[in-house]
C-alpha positions as CSV (number, residue, x, y, z in Angstrom):
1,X,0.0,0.0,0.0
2,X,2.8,2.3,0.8
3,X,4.4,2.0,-3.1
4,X,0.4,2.5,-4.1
5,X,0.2,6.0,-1.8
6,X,3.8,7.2,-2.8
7,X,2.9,6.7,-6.7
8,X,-0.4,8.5,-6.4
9,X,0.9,11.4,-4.2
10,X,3.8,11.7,-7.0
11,X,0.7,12.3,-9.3
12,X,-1.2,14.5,-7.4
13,X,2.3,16.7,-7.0
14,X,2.9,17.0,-10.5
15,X,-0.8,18.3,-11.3
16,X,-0.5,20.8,-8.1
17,X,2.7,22.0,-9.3
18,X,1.3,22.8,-13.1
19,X,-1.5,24.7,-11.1
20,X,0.6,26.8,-9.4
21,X,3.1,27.8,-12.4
22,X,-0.2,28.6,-14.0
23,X,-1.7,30.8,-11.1
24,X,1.4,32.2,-10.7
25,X,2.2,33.9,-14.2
26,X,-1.4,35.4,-14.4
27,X,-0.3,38.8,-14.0
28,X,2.4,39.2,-16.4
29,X,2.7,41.7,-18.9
30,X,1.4,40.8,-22.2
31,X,3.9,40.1,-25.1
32,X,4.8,42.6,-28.1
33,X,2.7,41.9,-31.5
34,X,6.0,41.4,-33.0
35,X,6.5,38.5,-30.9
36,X,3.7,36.6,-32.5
37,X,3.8,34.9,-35.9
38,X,1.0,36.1,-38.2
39,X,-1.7,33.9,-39.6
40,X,-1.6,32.6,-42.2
41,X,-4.2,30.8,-44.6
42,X,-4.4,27.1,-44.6
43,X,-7.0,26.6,-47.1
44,X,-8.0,28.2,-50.4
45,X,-9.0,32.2,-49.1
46,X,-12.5,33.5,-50.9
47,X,-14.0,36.7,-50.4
48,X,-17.6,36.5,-48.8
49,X,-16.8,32.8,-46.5
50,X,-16.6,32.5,-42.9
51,X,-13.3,33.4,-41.4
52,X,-12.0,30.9,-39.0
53,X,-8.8,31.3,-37.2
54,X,-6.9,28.3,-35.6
55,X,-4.3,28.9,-32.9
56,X,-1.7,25.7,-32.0
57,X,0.6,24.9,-29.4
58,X,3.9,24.8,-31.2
59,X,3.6,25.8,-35.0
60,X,7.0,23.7,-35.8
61,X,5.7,20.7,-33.7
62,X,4.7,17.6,-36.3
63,X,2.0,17.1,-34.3
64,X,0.2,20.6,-35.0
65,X,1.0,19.8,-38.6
66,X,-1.0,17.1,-38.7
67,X,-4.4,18.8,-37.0
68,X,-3.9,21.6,-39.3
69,X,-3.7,19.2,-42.1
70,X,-7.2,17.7,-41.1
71,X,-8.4,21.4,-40.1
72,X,-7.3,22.8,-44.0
73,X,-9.2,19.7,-45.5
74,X,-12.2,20.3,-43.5
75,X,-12.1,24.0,-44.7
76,X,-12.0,23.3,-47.8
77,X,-14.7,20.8,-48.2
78,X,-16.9,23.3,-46.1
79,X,-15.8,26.5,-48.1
80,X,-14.7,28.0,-45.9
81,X,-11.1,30.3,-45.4
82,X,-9.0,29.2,-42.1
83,X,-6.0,31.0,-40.9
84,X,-3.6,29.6,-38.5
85,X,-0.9,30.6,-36.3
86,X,0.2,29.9,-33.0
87,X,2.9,30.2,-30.2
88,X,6.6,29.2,-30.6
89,X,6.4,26.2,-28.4
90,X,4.0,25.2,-25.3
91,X,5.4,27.4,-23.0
92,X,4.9,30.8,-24.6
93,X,1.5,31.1,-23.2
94,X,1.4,34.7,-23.8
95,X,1.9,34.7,-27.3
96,X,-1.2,32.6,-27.5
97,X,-3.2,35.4,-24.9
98,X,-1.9,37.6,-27.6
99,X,-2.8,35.6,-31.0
100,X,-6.8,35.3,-29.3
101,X,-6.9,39.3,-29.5
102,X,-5.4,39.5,-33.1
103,X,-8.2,36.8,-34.0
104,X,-10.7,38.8,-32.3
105,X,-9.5,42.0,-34.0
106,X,-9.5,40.7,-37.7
107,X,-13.2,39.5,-36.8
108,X,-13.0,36.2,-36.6
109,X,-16.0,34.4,-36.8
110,X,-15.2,31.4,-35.3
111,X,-12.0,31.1,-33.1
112,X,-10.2,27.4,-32.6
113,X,-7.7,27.2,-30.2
114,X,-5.1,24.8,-28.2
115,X,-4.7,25.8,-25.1
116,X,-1.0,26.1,-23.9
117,X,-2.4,26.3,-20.3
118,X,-6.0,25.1,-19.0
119,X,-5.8,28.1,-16.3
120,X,-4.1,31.6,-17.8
121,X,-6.1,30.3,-21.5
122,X,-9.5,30.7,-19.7
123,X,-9.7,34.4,-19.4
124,X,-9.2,34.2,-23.2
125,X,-12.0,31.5,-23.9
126,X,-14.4,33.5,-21.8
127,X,-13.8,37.0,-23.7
128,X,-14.0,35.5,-27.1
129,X,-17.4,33.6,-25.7
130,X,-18.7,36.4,-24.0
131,X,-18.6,38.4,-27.0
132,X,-20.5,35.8,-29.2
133,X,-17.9,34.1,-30.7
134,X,-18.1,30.6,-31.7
135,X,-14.7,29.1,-29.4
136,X,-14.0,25.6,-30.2
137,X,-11.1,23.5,-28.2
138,X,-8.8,21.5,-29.9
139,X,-6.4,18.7,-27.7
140,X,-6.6,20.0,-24.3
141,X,-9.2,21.6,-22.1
142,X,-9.5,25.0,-20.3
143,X,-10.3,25.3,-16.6
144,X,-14.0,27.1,-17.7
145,X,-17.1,26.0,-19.4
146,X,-16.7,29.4,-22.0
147,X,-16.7,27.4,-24.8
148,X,-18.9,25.7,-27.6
149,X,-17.6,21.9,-27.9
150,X,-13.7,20.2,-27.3
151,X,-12.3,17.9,-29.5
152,X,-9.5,16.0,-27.8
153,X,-8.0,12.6,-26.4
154,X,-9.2,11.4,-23.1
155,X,-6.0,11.8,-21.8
156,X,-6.2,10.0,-18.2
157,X,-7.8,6.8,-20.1
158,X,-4.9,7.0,-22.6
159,X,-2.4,7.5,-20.0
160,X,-4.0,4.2,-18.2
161,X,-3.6,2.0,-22.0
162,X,-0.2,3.4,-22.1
163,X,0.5,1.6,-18.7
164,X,-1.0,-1.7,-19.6
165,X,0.9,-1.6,-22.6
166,X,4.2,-1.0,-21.1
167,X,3.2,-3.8,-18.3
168,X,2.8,-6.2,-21.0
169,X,5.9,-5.1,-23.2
170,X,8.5,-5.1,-20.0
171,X,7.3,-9.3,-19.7
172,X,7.6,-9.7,-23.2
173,X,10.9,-8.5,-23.2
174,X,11.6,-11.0,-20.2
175,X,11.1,-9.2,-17.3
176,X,10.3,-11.2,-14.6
177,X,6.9,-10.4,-12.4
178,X,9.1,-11.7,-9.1
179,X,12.1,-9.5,-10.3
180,X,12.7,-6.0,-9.2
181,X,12.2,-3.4,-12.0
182,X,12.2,0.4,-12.5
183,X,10.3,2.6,-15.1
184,X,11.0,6.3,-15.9
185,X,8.5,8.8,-17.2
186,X,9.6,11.3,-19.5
187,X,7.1,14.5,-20.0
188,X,7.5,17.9,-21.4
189,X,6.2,21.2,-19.5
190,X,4.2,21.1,-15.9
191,X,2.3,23.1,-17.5
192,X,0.7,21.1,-20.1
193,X,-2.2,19.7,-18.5
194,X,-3.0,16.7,-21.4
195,X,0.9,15.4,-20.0
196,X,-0.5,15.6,-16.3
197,X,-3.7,13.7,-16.6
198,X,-1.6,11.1,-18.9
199,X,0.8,10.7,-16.0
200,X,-2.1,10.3,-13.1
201,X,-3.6,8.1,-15.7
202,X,-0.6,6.0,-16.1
203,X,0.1,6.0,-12.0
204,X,-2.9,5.1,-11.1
205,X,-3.1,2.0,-13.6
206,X,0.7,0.9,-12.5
207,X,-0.9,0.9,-8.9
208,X,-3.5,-1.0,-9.4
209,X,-2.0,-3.8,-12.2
210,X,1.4,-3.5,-11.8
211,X,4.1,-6.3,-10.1
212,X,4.5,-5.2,-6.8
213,X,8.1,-5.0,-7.0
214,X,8.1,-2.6,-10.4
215,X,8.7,0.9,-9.1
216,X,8.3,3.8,-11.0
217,X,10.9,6.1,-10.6
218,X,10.4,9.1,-8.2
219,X,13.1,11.0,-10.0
220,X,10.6,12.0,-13.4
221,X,12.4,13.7,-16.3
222,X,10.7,17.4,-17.3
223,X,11.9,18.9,-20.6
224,X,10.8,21.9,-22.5
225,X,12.1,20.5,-25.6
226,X,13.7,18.2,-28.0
227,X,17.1,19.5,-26.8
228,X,16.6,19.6,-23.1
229,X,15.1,16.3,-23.5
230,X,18.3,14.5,-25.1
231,X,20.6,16.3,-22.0
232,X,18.1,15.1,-19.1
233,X,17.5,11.4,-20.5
234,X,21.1,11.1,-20.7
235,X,21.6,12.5,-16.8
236,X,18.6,10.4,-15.9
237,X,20.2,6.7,-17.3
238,X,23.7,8.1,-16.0
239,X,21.9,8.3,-12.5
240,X,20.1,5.1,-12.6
241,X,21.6,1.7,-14.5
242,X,18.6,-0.6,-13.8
243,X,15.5,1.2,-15.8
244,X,13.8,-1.7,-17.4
245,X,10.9,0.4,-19.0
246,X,9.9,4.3,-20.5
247,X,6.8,6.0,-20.6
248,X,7.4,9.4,-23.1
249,X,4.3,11.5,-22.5
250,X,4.8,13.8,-25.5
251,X,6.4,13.8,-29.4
252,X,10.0,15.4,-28.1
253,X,10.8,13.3,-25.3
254,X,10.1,10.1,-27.4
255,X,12.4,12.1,-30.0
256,X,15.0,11.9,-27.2
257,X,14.5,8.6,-26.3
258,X,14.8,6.8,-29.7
259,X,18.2,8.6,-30.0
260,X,19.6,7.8,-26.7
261,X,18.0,3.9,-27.2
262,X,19.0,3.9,-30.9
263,X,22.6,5.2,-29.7
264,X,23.2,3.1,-26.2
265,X,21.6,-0.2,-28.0
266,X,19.8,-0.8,-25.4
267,X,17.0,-3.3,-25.8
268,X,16.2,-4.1,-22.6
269,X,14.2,-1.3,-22.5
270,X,10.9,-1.2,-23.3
271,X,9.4,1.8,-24.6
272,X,5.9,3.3,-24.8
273,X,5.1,6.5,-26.5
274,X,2.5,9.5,-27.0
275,X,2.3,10.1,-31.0
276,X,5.1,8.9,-33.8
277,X,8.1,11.1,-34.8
278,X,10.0,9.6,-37.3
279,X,12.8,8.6,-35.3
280,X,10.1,6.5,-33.4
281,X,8.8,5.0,-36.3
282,X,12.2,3.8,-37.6
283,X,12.9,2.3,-34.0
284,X,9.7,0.5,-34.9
285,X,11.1,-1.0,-37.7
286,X,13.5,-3.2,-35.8
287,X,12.1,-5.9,-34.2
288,X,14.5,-6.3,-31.7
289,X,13.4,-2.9,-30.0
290,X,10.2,-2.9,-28.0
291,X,8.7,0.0,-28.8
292,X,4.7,0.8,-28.6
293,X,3.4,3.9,-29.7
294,X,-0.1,5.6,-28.6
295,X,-1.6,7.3,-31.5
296,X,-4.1,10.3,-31.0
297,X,-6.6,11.1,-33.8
298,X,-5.1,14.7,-34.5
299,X,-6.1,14.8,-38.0
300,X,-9.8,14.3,-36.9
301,X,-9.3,16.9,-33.8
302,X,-8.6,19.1,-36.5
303,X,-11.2,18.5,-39.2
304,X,-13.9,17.8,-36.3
305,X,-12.8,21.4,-35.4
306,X,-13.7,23.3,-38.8
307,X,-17.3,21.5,-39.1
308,X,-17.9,22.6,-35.7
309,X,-17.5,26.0,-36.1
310,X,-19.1,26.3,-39.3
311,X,-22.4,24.5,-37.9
312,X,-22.3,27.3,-34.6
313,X,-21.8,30.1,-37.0
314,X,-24.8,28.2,-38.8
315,X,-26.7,28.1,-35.5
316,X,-26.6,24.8,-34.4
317,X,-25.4,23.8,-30.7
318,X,-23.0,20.5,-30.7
319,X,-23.8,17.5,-28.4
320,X,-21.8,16.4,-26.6
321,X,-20.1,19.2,-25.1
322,X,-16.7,17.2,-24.8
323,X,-15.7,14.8,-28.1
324,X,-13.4,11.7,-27.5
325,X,-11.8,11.2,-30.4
326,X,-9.7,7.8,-29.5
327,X,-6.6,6.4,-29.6
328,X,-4.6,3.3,-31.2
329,X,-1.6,1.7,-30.0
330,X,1.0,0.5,-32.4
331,X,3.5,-1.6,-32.5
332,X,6.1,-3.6,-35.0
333,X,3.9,-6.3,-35.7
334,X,0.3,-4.0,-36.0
335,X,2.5,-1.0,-37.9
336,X,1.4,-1.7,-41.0
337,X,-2.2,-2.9,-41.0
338,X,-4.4,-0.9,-43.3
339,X,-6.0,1.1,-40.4
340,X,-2.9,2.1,-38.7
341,X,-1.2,2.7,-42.5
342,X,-4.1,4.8,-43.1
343,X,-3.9,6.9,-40.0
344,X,0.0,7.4,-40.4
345,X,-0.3,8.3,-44.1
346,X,-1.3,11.8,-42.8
347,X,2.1,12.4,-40.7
């Protein structure tokens, strides 16, 4: 019971500690408009359509690419122009404070947006709500109920299949149940609340499933990015020499992962994964690496997105207020079945 409490109070530390960054920066002053990057038109722009303007996390982040992808397809089918732009990486919350006024200002008529942080995004949600505006949320959730509908992964049941997944890869790979064993999560910014409820997800299914002698690490890995990620995975394995299994919460630190796996040779680790960087998805290709990967449905965050906001500006009200949009896992032997083929042809 004592492992059980200590891995849930981990959790519960983790989400406080993203609060509190949140509450703290509320009061900062607002970036220059020079700071931002412009929108820019994603589908084909007519004169006389509805103007839709999409605001991401991290506009050089594969992940937005893809949403964007299924966001510009939906426009176009629907005829109407989208715009997008958004912050430099998930951080730089005030650049996306920032990119809701510009939308606002050029009229928007329906706003999409990513929140960078469930708390200081809220204020934003609630002004472009309270002044009629369509607000649709895309990936993550803000701590209000301003807005229309949110497209997104259910992040805490994710986090949960990520566990069981990892559970069953570590015995594949011939880790015994009676052995002792040590996982490491790696996760991006605290305050990224998708990462936090993956991690409570996966904690609290490790505590209820897991051997009783396979610990998860107290010492957790937090990155900004791809770069910080490489440096603290490297610390982290220099630190400890008996991590059996990996749980990357987010595209960079799997990025950082594959290269420190790919370059160490280690496969006696077993890895489980949010999303599919290319690095990831040549690990994949060798079947001598246990790597998993948990797909989100980003393309169809993306499209659902558009044809949301053109049926509020249309007058309709969507049910259900919160969309699941799903999940598959992958791995090297369910890679290339037609379904996971088709959902990777869009990365």
């Amino acid at each position: 019971m004592f492992l059980f409490r200590k891995i849930y109070a981990s959790a519960a530390v983790f989400l406080l500690a993203a609060a509190l960054c949140s509450c703290s920066q509320q009061n900062e002053t607002s970036v220059n408009d020079d700071s931002i990057a412009e929108f820019s038109p994603i589908t084909e722009i007519q004169e006389g359509r509805k103007n839709i303007y999409l605001i991401v996390k991290d506009l050089d982040d594969e992940y937005w690419k893809v949403l964007s992808k299924g966001a510009a397809v939906s426009g176009n089918e629907l005829e109407v122009n989208v715009y997008m732009s958004g912050s430099e990486d998930e951080i730089e919350i005030e650049q996306q404070v920032r990119l809701v006024d510009k939308a606002i200002s050029l009229n928007a008529d329906a706003i999409i947006i990513a929140p960078d942080d469930a708390v200081r995004l809220s204020d934003c949600v609630s002004s472009i709500h309270a002044q009629g505006i369509p607000v649709v949320l895309a990936d993550t959730m803000v701590n209000c109920q301003d807005y229309d509908v949110c497209f997104m992964t259910d992040n805490m049941l994710a986090g949960r299949e990520a566990a069981k997944t990892l559970i069953d890869d570590m015995k594949k790979n011939g880790v015994s149940e009676n052995n002792e064993a040590n996982v490491v999560i790696l996760t991006g910014a605290v305050t990224v609340p998708s990462l936090n409820e993956r991690i409570a997800g996966f904690c609290g299914y490790w505590a209820d499933y897991a051997p009783a002698d396979w610990k998860i690490l107290d010492d957790v890995c937090k990155s900004d990015d791809y770069n910080d990620a490489v440096i603290d995975i490297k610390d982290i394995f220099d630190r400890h020499d008996n991590i059996n299994g990996v749980f990357a919460a987010n595209y960079f630190t799997a990025e950082g992962f594959a290269d420190y796996i790919r370059d160490s040779g280690r496969k006696d680790i077993s890895l489980v994964n949010f999303d599919f960087p290319d690095k990831i998805s040549e690990l994949m290709k060798d079947e001598s690496f246990s790597v998993s990967s948990v797909l989100q449905k980003n393309y169809e965050m993306g499209y659902k997105a558009v044809e949301a906001c053109v049926n509020l500006c249309d007058g309709e009200v969507p049910e259900p207020k919160f969309v699941d949009t799903g999940i598959l896992i992958i791995d090297h032997e369910t890679r290339n079945t037609p379904q996971v083929q088709d959902i990777l042809s869009r990365y």
